[in-house]
N, C-alpha and C positions, 0 to 999 in steps of 0.2 A: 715655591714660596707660598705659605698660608695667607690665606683671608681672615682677615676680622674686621667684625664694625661694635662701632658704640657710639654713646653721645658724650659730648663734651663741652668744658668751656675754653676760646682761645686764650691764654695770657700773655703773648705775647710773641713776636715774629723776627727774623731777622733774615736778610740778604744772602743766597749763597747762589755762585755764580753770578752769570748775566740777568737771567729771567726765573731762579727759584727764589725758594724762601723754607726756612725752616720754622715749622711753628711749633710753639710749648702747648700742649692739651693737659686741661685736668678731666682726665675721664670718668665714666662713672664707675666701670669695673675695674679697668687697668690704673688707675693712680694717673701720673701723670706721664704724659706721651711726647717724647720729640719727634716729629716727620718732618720727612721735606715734602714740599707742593710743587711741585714741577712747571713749571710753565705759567705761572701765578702772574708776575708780573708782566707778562703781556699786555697790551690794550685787549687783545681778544682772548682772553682769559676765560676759561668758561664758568670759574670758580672763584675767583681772585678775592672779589669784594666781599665773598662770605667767609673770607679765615684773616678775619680782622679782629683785633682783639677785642672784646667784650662781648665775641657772638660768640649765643649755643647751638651748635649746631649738629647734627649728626653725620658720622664722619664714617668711611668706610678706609680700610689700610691693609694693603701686605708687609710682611715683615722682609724685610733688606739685612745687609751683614752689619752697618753701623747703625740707619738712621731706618726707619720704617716709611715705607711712602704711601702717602696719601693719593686715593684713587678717585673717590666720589663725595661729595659733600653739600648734605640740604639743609638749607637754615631750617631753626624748630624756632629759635629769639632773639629777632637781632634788636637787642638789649641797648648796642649805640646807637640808634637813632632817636632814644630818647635820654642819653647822656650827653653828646659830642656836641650840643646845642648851648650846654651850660658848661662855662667854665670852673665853676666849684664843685659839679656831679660828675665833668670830666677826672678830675686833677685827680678828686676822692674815690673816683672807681680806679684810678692807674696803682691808686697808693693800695686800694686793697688786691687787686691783682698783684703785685709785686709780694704781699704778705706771703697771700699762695703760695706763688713761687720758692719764695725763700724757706715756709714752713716746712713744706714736703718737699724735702730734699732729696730722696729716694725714687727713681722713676722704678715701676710698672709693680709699686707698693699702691694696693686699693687705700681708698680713704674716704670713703664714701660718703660721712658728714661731714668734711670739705669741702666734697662737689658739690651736694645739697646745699650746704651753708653761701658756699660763692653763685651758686645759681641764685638763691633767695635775695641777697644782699644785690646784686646785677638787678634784681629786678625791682628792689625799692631803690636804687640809683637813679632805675630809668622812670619812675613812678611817679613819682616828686610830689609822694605824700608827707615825706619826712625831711625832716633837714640832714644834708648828706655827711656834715661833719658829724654827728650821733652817729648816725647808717657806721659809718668809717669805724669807728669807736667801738661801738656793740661787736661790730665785725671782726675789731682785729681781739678784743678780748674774749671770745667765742672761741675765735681759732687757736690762741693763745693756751685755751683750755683744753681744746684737743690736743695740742703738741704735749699739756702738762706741763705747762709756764701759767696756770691763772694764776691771778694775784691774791694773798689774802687778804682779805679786805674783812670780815668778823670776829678771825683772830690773832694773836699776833705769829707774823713771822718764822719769829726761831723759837717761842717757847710754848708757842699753843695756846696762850691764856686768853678766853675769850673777853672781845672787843665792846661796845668801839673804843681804837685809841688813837688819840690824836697824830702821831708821826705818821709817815711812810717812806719807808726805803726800796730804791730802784733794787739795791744787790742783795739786800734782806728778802725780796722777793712781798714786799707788800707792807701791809698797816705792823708798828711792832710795839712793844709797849714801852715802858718808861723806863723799864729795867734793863731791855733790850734793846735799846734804842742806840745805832751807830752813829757814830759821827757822818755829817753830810745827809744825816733824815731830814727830809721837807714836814713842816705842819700846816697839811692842805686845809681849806676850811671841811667842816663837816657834814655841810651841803656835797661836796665836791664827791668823799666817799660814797656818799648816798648815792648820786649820779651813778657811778661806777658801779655800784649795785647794781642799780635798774636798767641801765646795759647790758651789763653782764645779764644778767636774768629777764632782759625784752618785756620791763617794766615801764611800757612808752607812756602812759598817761603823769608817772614820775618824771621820767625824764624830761620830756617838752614844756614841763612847768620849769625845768631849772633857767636860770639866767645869763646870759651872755660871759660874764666873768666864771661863772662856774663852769662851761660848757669849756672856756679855753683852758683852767684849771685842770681839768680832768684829762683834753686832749695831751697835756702836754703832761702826763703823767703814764697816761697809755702807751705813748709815742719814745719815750725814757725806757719804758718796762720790756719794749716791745723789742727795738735796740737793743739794749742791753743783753738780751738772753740770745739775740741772733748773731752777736757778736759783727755786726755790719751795719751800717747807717741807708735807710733806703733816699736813694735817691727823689723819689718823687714827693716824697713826707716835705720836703722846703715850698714846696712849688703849690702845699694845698691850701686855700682862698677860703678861714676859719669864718671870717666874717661876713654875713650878708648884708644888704641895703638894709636900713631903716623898714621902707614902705615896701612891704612885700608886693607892688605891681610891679615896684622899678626895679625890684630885683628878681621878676619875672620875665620883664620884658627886655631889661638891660643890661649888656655883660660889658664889665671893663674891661676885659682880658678875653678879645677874641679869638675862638679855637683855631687854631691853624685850618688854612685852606685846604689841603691834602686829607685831612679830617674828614673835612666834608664831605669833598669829593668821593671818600670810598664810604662816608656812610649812603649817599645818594646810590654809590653802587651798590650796596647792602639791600638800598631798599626796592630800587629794580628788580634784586635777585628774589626778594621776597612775594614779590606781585610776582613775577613768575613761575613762581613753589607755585604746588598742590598740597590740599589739607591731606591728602591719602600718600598710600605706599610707607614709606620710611619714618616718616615723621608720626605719625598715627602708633608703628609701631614699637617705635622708639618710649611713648609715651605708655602704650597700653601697663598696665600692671605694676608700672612703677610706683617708689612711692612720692610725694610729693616733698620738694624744695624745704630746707628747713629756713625759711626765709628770718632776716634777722630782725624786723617787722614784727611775728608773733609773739604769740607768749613765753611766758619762762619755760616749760616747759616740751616748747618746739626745737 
């Protein structure tokens, strides 16, 4: 059986047997990776709390006849310890992992501005420079653009004719004009387009200006387009917390909706594992030469 390593992000894990687990990886060379962890859930696990989801970590694997097994594995960012604290950076990091998931359908298909683009977004999740419903937003119309589902939004639809025009249609695939316009088109306001621009294009000093009613406007427009083309309702999309407090301390300081315990607990193990990393070996070279996260934070042209 051959060896390989890479880095990766977890999306997501699930129970096989007593004490494994199988985890989904978006890699950086292979696309996306299922393995099983062996021995994971054990209390004495020597791995366990770093193949949680939302950690990057660099991962080492032999290839197996169904599933590949994971051998070795060193945090490079563990990303949930500054998510699993807040239940609207929680809810919003689940809903953009699950996009992942769902977009790259095809395992051990590279996708390289996916990984990029999910490491970036993970890490303004955990940042909380930004408001994480935008984050969410920028992120899944980003991806959306790599699949080739963006929306148009400058011209119309089906006939091409440049915009702006007031309609938008989910199965028109975006803004359409008056000629073209289906039955069951929304006329968003045209603050709300704008928004969805500067999303789309990591126009953030646009965006952070827009207003509460526009911000849920737009989500619930991405969130339609996004559906729609996946042919699948995500799961976690009901459960994400659009709105924040009034007074950004208390909605600093105060969560309505706290994270589940078991959360915790393995971020706390995350972060054991991290105080017992070294900056050397794997991780160093994991990082040498790469290129850097197309995080969904910069500009349009990142």
């Amino acid at each position: 059986m051959s060896l390989y390593r890479d880095v990766g992000v977890v999306l997501r894990v699930g129970k096989l047997g007593e004490a494994d687990r199988i985890v989904t990886l978006l890699t950086r060379r292979y696309g996306k990776v299922r393995a099983v962890a062996k021995g994971v859930r054990r209390t004495g696990s020597r791995f366990g709390a770093r193949l949680e989801p939302f950690a990057h970590v660099d991962v080492q694997l032999h290839t197996g006849r169904t599933l590949d097994v994971i051998t070795q594995v060193q945090t490079l960012d563990a990303f949930g310890m500054g998510i699993v604290g807040d239940y609207r950076r929680y809810t919003t990091a689940c809903a953009a992992l699950e996009t992942v998931d769902r977009i790259v359908a095809e395992e051990r298909e590279p996708v390289l501005r996916v990984y990029l683009l999910t490491v970036g977004a993970l890490r303004a999740f955990s940042g909380r420079d930004r408001d994480p419903s935008l984050v969410l937003d920028s992120f899944v119309l980003r991806a959306m653009a790599f699949a080739g589902w963006s929306p148009a939004l400058g011209e119309c639809a089906r006939c091409g004719l440049a915009g702006p025009h007031p309609a938008f249609s989910v199965a028109a695939g975006g803004t359409v004009c008056a000629e073209c316009r289906p039955t069951g088109a929304v006329r968003p306001a045209a603050t709300t387009i704008r928004l969805l621009n500067a999303l789309l294009n990591g126009e953030w000093a646009v965006a952070e200006e827009s207003g509460e009613s526009v911000r849920g406007e737009a989500s619930g427009l991405v969130a339609a387009h996004l559906q729609w083309h996946l042919e699948h309702r995500l799961r976690s999309l009901p459960l994400v917390e659009r709105h924040a407090a009034a007074d950004p301390e208390v909605r600093e300081h105060e969560s309505p909706n706290p994270v589940p315990e078991l959360i915790r607990q393995r971020a706390s193990g995350v972060e054991d594992s991290v105080e017992r990393d070294t900056p050397t070996g794997a991780a160093q070279s994991a990082h040498s030469g790469s290129a850097q996260p197309d995080s969904v934070t910069g500009s349009g042209d990142s």
